[in-house]
Structures are given as structure tokens and as C-alpha cells.
C-alpha positions in Angstrom: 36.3 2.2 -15.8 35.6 6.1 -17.5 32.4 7.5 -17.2 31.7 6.1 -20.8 32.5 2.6 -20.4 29.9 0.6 -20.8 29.6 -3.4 -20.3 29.4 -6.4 -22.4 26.7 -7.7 -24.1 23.0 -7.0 -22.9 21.9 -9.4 -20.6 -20.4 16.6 -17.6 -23.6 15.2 -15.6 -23.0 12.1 -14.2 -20.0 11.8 -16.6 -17.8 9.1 -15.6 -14.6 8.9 -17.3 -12.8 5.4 -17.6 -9.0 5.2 -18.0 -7.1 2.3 -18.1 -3.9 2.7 -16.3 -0.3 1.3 -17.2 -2.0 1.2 -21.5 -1.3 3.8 -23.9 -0.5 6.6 -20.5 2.5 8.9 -20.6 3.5 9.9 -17.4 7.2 11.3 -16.6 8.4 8.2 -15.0 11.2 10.1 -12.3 8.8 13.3 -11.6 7.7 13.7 -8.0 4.4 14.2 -7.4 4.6 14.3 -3.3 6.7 15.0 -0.2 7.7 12.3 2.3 7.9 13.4 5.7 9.5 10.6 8.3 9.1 10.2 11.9 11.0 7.6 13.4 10.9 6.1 17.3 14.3 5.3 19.5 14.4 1.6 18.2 17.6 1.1 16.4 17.4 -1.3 13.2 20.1 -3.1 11.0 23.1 -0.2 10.7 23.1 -0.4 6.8 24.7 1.8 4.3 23.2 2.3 1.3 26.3 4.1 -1.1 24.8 5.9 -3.8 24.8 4.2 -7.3 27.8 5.5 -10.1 25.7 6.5 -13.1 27.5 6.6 -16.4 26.6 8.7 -19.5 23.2 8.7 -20.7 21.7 7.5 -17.4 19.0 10.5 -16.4 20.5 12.6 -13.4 17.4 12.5 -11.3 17.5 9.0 -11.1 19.6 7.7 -8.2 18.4 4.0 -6.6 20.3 4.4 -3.3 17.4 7.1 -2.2 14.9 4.8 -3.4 16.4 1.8 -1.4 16.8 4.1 1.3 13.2 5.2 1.4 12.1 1.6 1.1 14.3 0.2 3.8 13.2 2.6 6.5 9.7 2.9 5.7 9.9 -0.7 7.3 11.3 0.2 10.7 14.0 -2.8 10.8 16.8 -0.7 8.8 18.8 2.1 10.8 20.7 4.1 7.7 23.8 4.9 8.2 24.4 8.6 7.2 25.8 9.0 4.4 28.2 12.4 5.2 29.8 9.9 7.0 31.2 7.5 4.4 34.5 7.5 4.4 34.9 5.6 0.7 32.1 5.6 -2.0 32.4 2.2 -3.7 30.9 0.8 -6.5 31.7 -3.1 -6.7 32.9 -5.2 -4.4 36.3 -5.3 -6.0 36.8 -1.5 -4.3 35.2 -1.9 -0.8 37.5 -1.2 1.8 35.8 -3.1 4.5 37.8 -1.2 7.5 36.1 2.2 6.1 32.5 0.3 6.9 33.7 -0.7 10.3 34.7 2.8 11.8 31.5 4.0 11.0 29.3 0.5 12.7 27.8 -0.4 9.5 26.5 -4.1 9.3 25.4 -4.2 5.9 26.7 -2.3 2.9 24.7 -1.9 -0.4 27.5 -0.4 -3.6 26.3 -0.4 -7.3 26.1 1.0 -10.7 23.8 1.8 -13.7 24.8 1.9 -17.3 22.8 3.6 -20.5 22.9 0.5 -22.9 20.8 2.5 -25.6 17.4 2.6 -27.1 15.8 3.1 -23.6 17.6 0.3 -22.0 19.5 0.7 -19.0 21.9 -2.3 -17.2 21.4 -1.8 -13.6 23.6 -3.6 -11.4 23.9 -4.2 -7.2 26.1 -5.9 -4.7 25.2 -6.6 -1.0 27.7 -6.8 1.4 28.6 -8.3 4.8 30.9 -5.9 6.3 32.0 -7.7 8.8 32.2 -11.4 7.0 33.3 -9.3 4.1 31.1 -11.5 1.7 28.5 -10.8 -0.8 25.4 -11.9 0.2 23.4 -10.9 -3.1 24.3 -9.5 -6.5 21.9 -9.0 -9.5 21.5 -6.9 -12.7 18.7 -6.0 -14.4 18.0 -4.4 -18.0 15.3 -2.0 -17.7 13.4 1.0 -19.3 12.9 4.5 -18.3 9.7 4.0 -17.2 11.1 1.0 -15.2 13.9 2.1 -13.3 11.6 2.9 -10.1 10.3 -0.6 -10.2 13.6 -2.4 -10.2 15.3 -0.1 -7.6 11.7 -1.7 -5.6 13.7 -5.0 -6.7 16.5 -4.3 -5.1 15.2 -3.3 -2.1 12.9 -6.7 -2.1 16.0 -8.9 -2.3 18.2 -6.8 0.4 15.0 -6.8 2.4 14.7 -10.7 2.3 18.0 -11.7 2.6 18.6 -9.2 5.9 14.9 -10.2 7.2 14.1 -13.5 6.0 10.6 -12.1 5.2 9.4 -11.2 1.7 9.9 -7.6 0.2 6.6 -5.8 -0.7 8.4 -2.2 -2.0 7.3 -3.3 -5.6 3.7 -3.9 -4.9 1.1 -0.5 -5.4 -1.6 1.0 -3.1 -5.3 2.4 -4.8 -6.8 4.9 -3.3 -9.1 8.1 -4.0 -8.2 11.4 -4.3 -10.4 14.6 -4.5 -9.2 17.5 -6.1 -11.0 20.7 -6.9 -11.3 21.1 -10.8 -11.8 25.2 -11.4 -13.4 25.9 -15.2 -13.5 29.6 -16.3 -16.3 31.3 -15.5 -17.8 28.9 -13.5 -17.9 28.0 -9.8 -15.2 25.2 -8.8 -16.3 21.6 -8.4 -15.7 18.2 -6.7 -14.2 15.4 -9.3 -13.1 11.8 -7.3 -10.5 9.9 -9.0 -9.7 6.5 -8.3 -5.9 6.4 -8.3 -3.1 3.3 -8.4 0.4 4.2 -7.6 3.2 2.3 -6.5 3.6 1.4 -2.9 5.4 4.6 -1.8 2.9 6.9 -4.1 4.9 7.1 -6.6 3.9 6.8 -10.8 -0.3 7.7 -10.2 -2.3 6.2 -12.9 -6.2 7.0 -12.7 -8.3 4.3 -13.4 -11.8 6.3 -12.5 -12.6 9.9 -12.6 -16.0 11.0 -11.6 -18.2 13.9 -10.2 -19.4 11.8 -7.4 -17.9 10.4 -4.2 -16.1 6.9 -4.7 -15.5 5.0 -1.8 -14.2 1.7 -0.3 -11.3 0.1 -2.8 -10.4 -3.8 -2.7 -8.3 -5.5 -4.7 -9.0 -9.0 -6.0 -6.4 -11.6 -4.2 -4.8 -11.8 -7.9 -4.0 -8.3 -8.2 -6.1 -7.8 -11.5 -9.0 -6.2 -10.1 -10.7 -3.7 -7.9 -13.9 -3.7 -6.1 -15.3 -0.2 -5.0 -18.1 1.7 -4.1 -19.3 4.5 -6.3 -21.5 7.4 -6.4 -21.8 8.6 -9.6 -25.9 7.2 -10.2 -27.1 9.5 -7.5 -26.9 6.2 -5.1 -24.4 4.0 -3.9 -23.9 1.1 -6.7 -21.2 -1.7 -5.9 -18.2 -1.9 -9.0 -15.8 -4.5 -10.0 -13.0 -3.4 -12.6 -10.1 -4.8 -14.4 -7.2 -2.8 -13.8 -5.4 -3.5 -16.8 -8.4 -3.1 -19.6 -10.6 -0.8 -17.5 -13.9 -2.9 -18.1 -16.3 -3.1 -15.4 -19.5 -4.3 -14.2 -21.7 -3.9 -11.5 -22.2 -6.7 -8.9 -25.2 -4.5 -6.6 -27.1 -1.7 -7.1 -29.7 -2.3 -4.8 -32.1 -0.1 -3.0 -31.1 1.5 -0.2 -27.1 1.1 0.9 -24.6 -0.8 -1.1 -21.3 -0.4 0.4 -18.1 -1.9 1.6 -16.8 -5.0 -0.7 -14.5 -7.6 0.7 -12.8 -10.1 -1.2 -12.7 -13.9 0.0 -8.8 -15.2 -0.2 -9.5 -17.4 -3.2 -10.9 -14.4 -5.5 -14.5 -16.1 -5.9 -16.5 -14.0 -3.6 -17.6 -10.8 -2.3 -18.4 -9.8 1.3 -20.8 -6.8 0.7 -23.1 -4.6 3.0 -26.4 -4.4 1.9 -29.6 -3.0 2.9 -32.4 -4.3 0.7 -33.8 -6.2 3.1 -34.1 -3.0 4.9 -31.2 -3.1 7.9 -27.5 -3.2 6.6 -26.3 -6.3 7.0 -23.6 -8.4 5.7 -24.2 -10.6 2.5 -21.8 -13.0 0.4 -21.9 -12.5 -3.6 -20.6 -14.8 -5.9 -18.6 -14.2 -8.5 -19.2 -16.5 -10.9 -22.8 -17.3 -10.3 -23.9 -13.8 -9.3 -25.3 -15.8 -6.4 -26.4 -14.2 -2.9 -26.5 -15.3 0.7 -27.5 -12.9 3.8 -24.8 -13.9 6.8 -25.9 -11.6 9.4 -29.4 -10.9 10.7 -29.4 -7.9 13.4 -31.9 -4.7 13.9 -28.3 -2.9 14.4 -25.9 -1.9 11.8 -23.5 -4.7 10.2 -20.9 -3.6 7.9 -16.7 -3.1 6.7 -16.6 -7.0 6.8 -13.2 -8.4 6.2 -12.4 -12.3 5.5 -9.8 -13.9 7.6 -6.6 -15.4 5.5 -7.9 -18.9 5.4 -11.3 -17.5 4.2 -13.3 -19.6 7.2 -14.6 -16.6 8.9 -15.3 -12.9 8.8 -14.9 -10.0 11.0 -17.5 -7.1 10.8 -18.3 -3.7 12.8 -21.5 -3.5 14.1 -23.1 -1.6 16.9 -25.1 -4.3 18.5 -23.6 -3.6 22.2 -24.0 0.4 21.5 -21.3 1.6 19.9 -18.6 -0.1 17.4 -17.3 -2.9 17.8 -15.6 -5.8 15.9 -17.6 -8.8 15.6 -16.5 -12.3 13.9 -18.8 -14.9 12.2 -18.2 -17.6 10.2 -18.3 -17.4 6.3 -20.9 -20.2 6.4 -23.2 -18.5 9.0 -23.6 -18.9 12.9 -23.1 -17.4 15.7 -21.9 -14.1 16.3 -18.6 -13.6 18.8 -17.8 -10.3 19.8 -13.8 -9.6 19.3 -13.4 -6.0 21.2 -14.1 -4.6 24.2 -11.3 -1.6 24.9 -12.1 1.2 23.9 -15.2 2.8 22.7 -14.8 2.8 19.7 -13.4 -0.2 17.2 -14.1 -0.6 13.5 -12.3 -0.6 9.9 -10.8 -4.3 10.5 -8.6 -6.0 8.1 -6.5 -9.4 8.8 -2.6 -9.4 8.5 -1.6 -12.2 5.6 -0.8 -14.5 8.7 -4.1 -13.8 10.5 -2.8 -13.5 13.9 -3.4 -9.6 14.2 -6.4 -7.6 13.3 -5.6 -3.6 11.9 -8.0 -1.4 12.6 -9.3 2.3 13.9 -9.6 2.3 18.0 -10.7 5.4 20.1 -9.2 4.5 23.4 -10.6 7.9 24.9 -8.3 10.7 22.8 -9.2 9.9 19.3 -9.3 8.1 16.2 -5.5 6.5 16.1 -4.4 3.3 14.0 -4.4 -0.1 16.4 -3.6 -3.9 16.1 -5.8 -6.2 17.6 -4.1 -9.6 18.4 -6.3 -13.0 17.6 -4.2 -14.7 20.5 -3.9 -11.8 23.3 -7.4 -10.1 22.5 -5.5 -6.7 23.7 -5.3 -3.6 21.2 -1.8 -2.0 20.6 -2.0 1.8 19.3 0.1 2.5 16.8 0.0 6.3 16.0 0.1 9.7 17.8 -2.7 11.1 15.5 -6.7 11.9 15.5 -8.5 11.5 12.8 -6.9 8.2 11.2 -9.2 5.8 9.0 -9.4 3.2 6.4 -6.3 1.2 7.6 -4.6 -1.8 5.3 -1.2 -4.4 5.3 1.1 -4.7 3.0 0.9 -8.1 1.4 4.2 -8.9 4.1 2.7 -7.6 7.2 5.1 -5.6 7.6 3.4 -2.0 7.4 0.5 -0.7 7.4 -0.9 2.2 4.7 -4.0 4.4 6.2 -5.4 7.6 5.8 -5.3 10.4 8.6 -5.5 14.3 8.5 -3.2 17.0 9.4 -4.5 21.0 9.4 -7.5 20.4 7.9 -5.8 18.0 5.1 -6.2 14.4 4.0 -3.4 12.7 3.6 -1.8 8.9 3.5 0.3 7.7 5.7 2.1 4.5 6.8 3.7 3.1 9.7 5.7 0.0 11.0 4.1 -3.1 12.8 5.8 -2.1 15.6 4.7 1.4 15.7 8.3 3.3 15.5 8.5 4.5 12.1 5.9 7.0 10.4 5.8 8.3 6.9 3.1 11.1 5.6 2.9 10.8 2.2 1.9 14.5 1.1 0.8 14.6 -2.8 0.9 18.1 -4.1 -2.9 19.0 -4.7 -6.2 17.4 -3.6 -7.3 15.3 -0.6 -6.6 11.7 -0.1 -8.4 8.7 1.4 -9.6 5.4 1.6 -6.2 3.3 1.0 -5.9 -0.2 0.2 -2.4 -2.5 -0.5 -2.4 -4.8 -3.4 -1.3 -8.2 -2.9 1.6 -10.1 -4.0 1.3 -10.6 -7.9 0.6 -14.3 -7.8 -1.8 -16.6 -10.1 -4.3 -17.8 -7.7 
């Protein structure tokens, strides 16, 4: 087939500035607006080779869904990519894969396909996966997207290889929020702070602002639905609890109380809030409702409660408090009770959040040589470090489990970062002006 074949058929002040993201922005969809730097461990994963795509007229050059796959697929430490300087064909169906060339070079898995410029901003992209050693296809798909949507399907792609290999549900199309601090310099006068609440797609990719303002915002949550975000924000003078729909941009606040308003948690079914609250004059942790606008203290102690964090099945939450001293994760149940204390490693523990399953607990642990990334497991009640670094914080799953997204610094930089369940692969995610903090995954994009 030439180059121009194409296939049959289509299948100021205290301004605060509000922008709805994925309405009415224009952002070059394929421009890069960070560096990926990738640190993997000696564990070996699936041998797969990812060939890269045959683009035909019209299709933009930048654009090639083999790197995207191949990002995606060893971001999640179960994928070992076979180099591609050592492909010895470069197919693009099945119908030309010479399954011996695949062999000599220990691949497992082999990933071929192609993408065709229909017109009008419509692109036909099409992918086979292959057994190399069964020689069958396990999956094949097209998909007819849009410029702006070529990123997202090639996500797709690596959702359906990822399952099929795995047996455990892709997240690569989900997206991350987070905020970002950049210095804004007018002429004439001095620079100055502006915060800018920021969803991207899972790998930071395609930013979209969806709250700029001169004061510090804190804390992101997303509603189990994926429609909303709670957060913390400054921009009063005082810390005032948000909720905001994503899509429209209208929000409301849910607490503005005296004294501290911080760190929102949503419950698994989307009707409440875990909050921290200090109105009755110690921070402690309260449940809001929703719907009713309802609210119920859950913890009474003279120490600090706060970062609470609802288990998956929504019958219990784990906070950090400093009741015994110094941090440490404590569990209650959403209905009130006693008080169990979870940790005891370490002297320091704090920043919890569940895995979708519930059986491990992310969080920040100082084990005596800093601030690193841990997982706390419900059954062992032992804490497994994940990262080499110092100053991590602010850690969160993907929907899957499979990785976790967090913030750390690097010479004097904040910066995301992510790394594998099992601790062997780490990304930094280095965006090309500004500071970076306080990530959180979405869900799956599911009606509740």
C-alpha cells in the first residue's frame, strides 16, 4: 500500500480567575510541555516490542503512538521494551510479521500498526497485538479520531495491550490535577506568586487550568465520578474549602470556617466530604454532606487530626494525627468510635490514601533518612519504601493500583513523579517552568 493509500470507508487583588478546561481552550495538542526522566530497577518485565506506527500523508510528523505506548507500558514496571535498534523487520499488520525476526531478539509480545489522514481532522488509527511465539493476534482495534485526540487513543491502545498482557485494567487514559506555581514577571514591577490549579492527562501531558490565583491552593480531590474537584484555597486571606465542576467551572464553597479548613476527602459513593476543621477550636476531623450541607465531628482529641482518607468500601477512615507524639496514621470508623492506631515504624507517617482494593495504605514514612514514598499493608502492618529520595509528599494511586503519582524535590525544584507498586521503575516528570505539587489521580470515568 503507497504512502497515499488510504482505507475504505470511515468507520489583581484577590483576583481569582476561573477557566473551564477541555471548553472553548486551544492548546497544541502534540507540543511537549515536560521532560521524562526514567529510572528503572533489575526486575525484568514482559520482553515486548512496540514497532513504530507507518504514518501515511497528512498524518502530523510529531505524532508517533509507539513512544506513547512505550512510555505508558514502562511507567508500569511490568513491561521490559525491547530496543528498538534491534528490530530486525519493521511491520505494520500482521499479514508482514515475520515471527522468526521477533524470536532472535526474545520478544514475547509484538505491538505493529498504522495511522491514516481520512480528512477534515479525522484520522483512522489502527493496531494489532501479537503473540510471537503462538503467532496469534491477541487484540486489534481502530479508532477514528481528531488531532486533539490522537494522545488519548494511543492511551487506548496502551489500556487494551495493558489488560490483555496483565489481566488488570489500563489507567494510561485517566488524568492527574495538581498545582503549579510559576513566577509571573510584569514590567516595571517586582515578580509575583500566581497558583494554578492544573488537569493533565496521566503522564502530564495536554495541561488545562481550571484555577489561577495569587494565593496558595492546596489539597486536590476528585469526586469518585470524575466530574469534580474538591480543594483548598487561599485566595480570601484564609483557608476556605472549594468544590468545582471540572467541565463548566462553577463552584461553591462547602467551609469557610474560622480558623483551619483544610484537607477534603471524598467518601467512595460521591455523597460526602471528610474535612479538617478547627471551629471548634482543635483540628479535627468532620464529615460534610453533600447534599444536605450537613455536619458531624468524628474525632475529638487536644492533638492534631487531619489528611483523612476513606477506605474503598467507605466504612472507615484513616487520618494523621500526633496523639502518641509525632505522626502517625490512625483509623476510625466513618460512623464514629474508637480510635486504632495503624503505624508504629518509623517516626514519621502521614499523607495516607487507600489502593482501589484497600489492602495497602500509600503514604509519606521517615524511617530515619527522610521523607521517601511507602506502602503500608492492611494485612502485614509492615511499611515497604518505595523511593531513594528526600523530600517526597502528597502521594496518590492510579485508579488500577498500579502506580503511584507524588510530588518530591530535586535541586531546590518541585517536581512530580511516579513510581511502580513494586518500587522498580521511577519517572520524574519535569514541566518546563514553575514548581509542582500536591498530585492527585482521577478515577476511572464511571457513573456512580
Amino acid at each position: 500500500m503507497s504512502n497515499r493509500e488510504k482505507p475504505r470507508g470511515r468507520c489583581t487583588g484577590f483576583l481569582v480567575i476561573l477557566v473551564p478546561i477541555w471548553l472553548g481552550c486551544s492548546f497544541p495538542a502534540l507540543s511537549s510541555v515536560l521532560t521524562i526522566e526514567v529510572k528503572k530497577g533489575t526486575t525484568a518485565g514482559i520482553p515486548i516490542a512496540i514497532v513504530p506506527f507507518k504514518l501515511y500523508d497528512g498524518v502530523p510528523e510529531e505524532y508517533q503512538p509507539a513512544d506513547i505506548i512505550d512510555s505508558d507500558l514502562g511507567l508500569s514496571g511490568r513491561f521490559e521494551s525491547v530496543p528498538r535498534d534491534t528490530f530486525l523487520s519493521t511491520p505494520s499488520d500482521l499479514e508482514s510479521v515475520q515471527y522468526k525476526d521477533w524470536r532472535l531478539i526474545k520478544s514475547e509480545a509484538l505491538v505493529v500498526g498504522k495511522v491514516f489522514h481520512l480528512g477534515n481532522d479525522q484520522y483512522e488509527i489502527r493496531f494489532r497485538l501479537i503473540d510471537v511465539f503462538r503467532e496469534t493476534q491477541l487484540a486489534g482495534q481502530k479508532f477514528i479520531a481528531t488531532t486533539k485526540q490522537l494522545r488519548q487513543f494511543s492511551h487506548r491502545i496502551s489500556n487494551i495491550i495493558y489488560e490483555k498482557l496483565t489481566g488488570i485494567e489500563g489507567a494510561f487514559d485517566t488524568k492527574i490535577a495538581y498545582v503549579k506555581i510559576a513566577d509571573v514577571k510584569v514590567q516595571g514591577e517586582p515578580a509575583s506568586k500566581r497558583y494554578l490549579l492544573q488537569v493533565a492527562d496521566a503522564d502530564g501531558w495536554n495541561p488545562k487550568t481550571v484555577l489561577e490565583s495569587p494565593r496558595a491552593i492546596l489539597s486536590p480531590a476528585w469526586s469518585p465520578d470524575g466530574n469534580r474537584l474538591a480543594y483548598v484555597s487561599f485566595e480570601k486571606g484564609r483557608s476556605m474549602i472549594f468544590l468545582q465542576d471540572i467541565w463548566s467551572g462553577k463552584r461553591s464553597s462547602i467551609a469557610g470556617f474560622r480558623g483551619l479548613n483544610s484537607a477534603p476527602s471524598w467518601s467512595p459513593d460521591g455523597k460526602k466530604l471528610a474535612l479538617t476543621l478547627s471551629r471548634d477550636g482543635n483540628p479535627d476531623i468532620y464529615i460534610f454532606d453533600v447534599g444536605t450541607s450537613a455536619l458531624r465531628r468524628l474525632t475529638r482529641s487536644t492533638a492534631i487530626d487531619t489528611e483523612p482518607a476513606w477506605s474503598p468500601d467507605g466504612k472507615s477512615i484513616v487520618f494523621t494525627s500526633g496523639r502518641s507524639g509525632a505522626p502517625q496514621l490512625y483509623q476510625i470508623a466513618a460512623s464514629g468510635g474508637p480510635v486504632k492506631r495503624l503505624t508504629f515504624d518509623g517516626k514519621y507517617n502521614a499523607g495516607a490514601s487507600f489502593s482501589p482494593d484497600g489492602e495497602s495504605i500509600v503514604l509519606i514514612t521517615d524511617q530515619g533518612n527522610g521523607h521517601k514514598v511507602g506502602i503500608y499493608s492492611t494485612r502485614e502492618r509492615t511499611i515497604r519504601v518505595l523511593t531513594s529520595s528526600q523530600l517526597d509528599e502528597s502521594p496518590s494511586f492510579s485508579p488500577n493500583g498500579e502506580i503511584i503519582i507524588y510530588a518530591t524535590q530535586k535541586s531546590g525544584r518541585k517536581l512530580l513523579a511516579t513510581v511502580s507498586i513494586d518500587g522498580q521503575v521511577q519517572q520524574t516528570l519535569k514541566f518546563q517552568a514553575g514548581s509542582v505539587r500536591e498530585p492527585a489521580w482521577s478515577p476511572f470515568k464511571r457513573k456512580l
